[in-house]
C-alpha positions as CSV (number, residue, x, y, z in Angstrom):
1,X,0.0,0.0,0.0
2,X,1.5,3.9,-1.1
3,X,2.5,5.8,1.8
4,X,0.4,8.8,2.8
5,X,3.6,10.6,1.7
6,X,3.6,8.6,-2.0
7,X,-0.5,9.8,-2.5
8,X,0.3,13.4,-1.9
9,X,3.4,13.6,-4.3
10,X,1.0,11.3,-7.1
11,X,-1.4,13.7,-6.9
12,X,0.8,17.2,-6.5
13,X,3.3,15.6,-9.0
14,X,0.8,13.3,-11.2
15,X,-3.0,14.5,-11.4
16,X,-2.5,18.5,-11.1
17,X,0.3,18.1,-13.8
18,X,-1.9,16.7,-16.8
19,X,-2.1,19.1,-19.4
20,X,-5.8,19.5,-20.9
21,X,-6.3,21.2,-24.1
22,X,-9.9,21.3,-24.1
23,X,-12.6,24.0,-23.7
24,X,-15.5,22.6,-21.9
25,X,-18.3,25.3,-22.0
26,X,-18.5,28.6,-23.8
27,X,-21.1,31.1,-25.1
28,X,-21.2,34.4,-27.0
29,X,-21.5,37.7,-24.8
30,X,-24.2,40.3,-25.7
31,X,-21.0,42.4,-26.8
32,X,-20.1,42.1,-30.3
33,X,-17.4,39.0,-31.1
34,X,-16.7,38.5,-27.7
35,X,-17.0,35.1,-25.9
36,X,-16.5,33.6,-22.3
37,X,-14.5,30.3,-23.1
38,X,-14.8,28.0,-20.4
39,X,-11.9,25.4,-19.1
40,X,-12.6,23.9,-15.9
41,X,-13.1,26.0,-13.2
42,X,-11.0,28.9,-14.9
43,X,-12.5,31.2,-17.9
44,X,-11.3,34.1,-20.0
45,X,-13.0,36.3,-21.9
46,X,-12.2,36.4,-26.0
47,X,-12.9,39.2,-28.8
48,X,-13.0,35.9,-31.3
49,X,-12.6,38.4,-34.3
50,X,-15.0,36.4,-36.7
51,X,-13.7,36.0,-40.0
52,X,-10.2,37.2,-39.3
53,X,-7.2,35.9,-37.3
54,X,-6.8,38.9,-35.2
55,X,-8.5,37.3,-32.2
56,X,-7.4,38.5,-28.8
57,X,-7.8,37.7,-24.6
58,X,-9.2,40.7,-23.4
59,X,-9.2,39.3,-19.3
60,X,-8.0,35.7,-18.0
61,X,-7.6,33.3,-17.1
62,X,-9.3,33.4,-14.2
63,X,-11.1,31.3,-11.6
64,X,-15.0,31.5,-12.6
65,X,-16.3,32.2,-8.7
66,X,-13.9,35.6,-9.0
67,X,-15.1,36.6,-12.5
68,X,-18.8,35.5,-11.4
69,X,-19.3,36.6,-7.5
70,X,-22.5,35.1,-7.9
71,X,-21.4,32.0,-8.8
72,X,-19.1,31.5,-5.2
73,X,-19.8,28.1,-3.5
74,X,-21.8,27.0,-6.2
75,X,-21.4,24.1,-8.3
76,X,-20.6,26.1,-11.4
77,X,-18.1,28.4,-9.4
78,X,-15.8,25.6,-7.5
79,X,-16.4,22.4,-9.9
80,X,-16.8,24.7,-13.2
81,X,-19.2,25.2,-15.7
82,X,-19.5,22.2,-18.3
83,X,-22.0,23.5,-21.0
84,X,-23.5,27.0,-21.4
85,X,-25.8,28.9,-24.2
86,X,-26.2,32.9,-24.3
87,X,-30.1,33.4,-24.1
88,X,-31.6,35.8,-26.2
89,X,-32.6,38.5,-23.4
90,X,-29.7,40.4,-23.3
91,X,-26.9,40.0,-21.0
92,X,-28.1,36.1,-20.1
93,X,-27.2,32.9,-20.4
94,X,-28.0,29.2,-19.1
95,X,-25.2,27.5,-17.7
96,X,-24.7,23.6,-16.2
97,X,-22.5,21.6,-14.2
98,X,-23.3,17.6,-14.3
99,X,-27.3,17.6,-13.8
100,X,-27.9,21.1,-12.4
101,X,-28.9,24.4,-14.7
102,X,-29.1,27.9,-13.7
103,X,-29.9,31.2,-15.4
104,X,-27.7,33.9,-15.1
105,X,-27.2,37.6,-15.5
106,X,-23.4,37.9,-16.1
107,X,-23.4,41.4,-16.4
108,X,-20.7,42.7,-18.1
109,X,-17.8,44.8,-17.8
110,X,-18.7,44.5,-14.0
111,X,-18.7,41.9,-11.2
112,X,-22.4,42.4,-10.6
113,X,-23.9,39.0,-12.2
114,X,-26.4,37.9,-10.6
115,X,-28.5,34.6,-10.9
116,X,-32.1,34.7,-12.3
117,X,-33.0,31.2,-11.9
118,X,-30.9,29.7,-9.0
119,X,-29.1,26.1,-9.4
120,X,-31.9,23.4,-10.4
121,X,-31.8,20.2,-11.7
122,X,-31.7,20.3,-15.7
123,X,-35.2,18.2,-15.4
124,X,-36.3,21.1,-12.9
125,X,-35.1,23.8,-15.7
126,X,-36.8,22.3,-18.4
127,X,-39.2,19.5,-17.6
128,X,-40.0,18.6,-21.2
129,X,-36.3,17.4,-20.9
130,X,-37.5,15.0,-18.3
131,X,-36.9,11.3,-19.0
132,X,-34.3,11.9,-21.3
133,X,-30.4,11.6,-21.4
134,X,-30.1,15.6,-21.3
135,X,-32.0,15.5,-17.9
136,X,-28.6,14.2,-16.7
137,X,-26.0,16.5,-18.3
138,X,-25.7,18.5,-21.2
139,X,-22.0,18.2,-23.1
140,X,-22.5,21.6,-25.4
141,X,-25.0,23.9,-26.5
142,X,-25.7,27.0,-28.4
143,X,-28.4,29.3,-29.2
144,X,-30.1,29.5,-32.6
145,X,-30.8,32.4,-34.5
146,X,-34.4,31.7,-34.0
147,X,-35.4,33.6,-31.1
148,X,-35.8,31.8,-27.8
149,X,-34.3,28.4,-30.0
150,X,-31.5,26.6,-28.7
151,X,-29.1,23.3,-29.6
152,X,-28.5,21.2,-26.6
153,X,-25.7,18.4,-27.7
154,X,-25.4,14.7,-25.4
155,X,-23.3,12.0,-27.0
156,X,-24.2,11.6,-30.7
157,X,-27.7,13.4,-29.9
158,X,-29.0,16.7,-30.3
159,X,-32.0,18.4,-28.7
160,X,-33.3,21.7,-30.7
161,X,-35.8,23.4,-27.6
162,X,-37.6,27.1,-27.0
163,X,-36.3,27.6,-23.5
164,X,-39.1,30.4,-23.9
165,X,-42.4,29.0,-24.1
166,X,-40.7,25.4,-22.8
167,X,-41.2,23.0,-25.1
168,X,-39.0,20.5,-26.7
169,X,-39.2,20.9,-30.8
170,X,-36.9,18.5,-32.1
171,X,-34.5,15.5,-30.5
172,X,-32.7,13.2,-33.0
173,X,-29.0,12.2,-33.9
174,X,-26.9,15.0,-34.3
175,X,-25.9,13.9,-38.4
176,X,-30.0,13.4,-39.0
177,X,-30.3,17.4,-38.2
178,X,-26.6,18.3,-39.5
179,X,-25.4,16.0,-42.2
180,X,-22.3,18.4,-42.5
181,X,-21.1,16.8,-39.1
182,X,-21.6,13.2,-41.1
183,X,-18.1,11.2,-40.9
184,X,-16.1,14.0,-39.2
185,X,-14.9,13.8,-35.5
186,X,-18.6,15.4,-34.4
187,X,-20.8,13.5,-35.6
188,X,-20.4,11.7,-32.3
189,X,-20.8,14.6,-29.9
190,X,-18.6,17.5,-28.8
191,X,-17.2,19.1,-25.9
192,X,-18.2,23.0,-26.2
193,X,-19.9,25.0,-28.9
194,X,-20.9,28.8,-28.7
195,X,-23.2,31.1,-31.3
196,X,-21.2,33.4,-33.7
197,X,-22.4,37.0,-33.5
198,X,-22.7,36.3,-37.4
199,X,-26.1,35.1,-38.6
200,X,-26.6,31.3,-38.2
201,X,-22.7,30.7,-37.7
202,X,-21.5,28.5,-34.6
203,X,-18.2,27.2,-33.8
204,X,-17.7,23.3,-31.8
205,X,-14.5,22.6,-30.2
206,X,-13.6,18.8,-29.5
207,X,-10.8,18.0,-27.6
208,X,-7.6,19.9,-29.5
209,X,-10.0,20.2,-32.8
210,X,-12.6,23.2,-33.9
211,X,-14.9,24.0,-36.8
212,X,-16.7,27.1,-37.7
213,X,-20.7,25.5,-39.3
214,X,-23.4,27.1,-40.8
215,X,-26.1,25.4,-39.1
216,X,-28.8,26.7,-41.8
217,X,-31.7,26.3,-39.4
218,X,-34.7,25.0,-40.0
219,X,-33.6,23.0,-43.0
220,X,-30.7,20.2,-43.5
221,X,-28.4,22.4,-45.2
222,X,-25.8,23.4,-42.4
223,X,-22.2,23.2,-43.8
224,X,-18.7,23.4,-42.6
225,X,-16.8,26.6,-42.9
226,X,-13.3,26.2,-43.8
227,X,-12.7,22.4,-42.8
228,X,-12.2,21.0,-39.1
229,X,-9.1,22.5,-38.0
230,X,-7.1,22.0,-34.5
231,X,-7.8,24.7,-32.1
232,X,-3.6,25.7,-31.9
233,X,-2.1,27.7,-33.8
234,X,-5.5,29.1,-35.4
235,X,-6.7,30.5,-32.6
236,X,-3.6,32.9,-31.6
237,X,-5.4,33.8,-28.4
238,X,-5.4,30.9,-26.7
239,X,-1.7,30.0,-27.4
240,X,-1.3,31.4,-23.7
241,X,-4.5,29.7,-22.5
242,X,-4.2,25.7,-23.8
243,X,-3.0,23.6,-22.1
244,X,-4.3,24.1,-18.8
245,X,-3.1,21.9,-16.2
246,X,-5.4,20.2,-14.0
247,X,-5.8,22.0,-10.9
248,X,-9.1,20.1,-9.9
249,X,-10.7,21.2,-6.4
250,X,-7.6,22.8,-4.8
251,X,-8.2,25.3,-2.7
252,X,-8.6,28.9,-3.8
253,X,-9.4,32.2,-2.0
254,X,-12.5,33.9,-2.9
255,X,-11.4,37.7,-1.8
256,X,-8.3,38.5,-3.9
257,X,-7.6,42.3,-4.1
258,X,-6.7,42.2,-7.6
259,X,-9.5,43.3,-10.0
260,X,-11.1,40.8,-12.6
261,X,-13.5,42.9,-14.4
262,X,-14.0,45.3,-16.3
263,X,-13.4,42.9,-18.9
264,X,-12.3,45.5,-21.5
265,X,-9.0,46.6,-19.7
């Protein structure tokens, strides 16, 4: 049996040093081509600059209980936030962490987020989910271009849903509703996803791998923009960002002097 000595230096040595490359959540901000990019329980905040390769960090990383005071001693704040879609009220989004939803205010440019709908279940959330394999996590989402429409992602399933009136439209495989994701490294799920601010554009990460889509919705003629392409070196931003190494649930001070937001310094 390892020594108490041998566990400690596994983990500190071992576990905290794996390198993820990543993104597990992400959605677009109500300011144009920006985008909070999730990685655990760390976030930054990216002007994505659509259609160019002049994409920048504008704050991060940084622990996501700092960046969102509301989110402190929370699921999403100390485990991080796993999926996430921007709603279309302005300044909202859903968020999740393993089974649990919420609906937040993330105000930005300031630290005063605040949650709308506090921590439920993902069945509490959206009960026409109940009974399903998204009432026990959601892997990536992102919202539609049709208003109050959003694309929830499990495995190699999608759910299209209005969060608005709360009712489920659509839930098939993810190549019946895209058949650009047919025989690419997507067409069995994803990790992260988030809404271009250009029409009916999205991008899905999977582990070191991205594409830009044209989801087309409403019809079957989504297609991929430019090819799948690994995240490094075409997103300069995040050459400082990826990898990130797994820091896990160490723990972390919640009142650091040092100022997070405005996100635009």
């Amino acid at each position: 049996m390892a020594s108490r000595e041998e566990v400690i230096d596994w983990y500190s040595r071992g576990v905290c040093n794996i390198e993820k490359y990543n993104i597990d959540a992400a959605f677009r901000s109500s300011r144009a081509n920006e985008a909070y990019i999730f990685m655990g329980n760390e976030y930054v905040l990216l002007n994505y600059a659509p259609g160019s390769t002049n994409d920048r960090v504008l704050n991060g990383p940084h622990l996501v209980c700092h960046g969102f005071p509301a989110l402190q001693d929370t699921a999403f704040g100390e485990y991080g936030i796993d999926c996430a879609f921007g709603s279309h009220n302005q300044n909202e989004a859903f968020i999740f962490c393993l089974n649990l939803c919420a609906q937040i205010n993330y105000a930005p440019v300031t630290t005063y987020d605040w949650m709308i709908n506090r921590q439920f279940s993902i069945g509490g959330m959206f009960p026409f989910l109940q009974g399903t394999r998204f009432e026990r996590g959601v892997d990536a989402a992102f919202e539609s271009s049709e208003k109050y429409e959003a694309y929830l992602f499990k495995d190699d399933m999608y759910a299209l849903i209005n969060y608005n009136s709360g009712h489920l439209i659509r839930l098939q495989p993810i190549t019946d509703g895209f058949h650009s994701l047919e025989n690419t490294i997507f067409a069995s799920g994803f990790d992260a996803a988030f809404a271009s601010h250009k029409t009916n554009e999205a991008y899905l990460f999977k582990g070191d791998s991205y594409a830009l889509i044209n989801f087309a919705p409403g019809t079957t003629n989504d297609y991929i923009i430019g090819g799948v392409k690994p995240i490094l070196p075409n997103w300069s931003s995040l050459r400082s960002v990826l990898p990130r190494k797994n820091r896990g649930l160490d723990r972390h001070n919640h009142s650091l002097p040092q100022k997070y937001r405005p996100e635009d310094e």
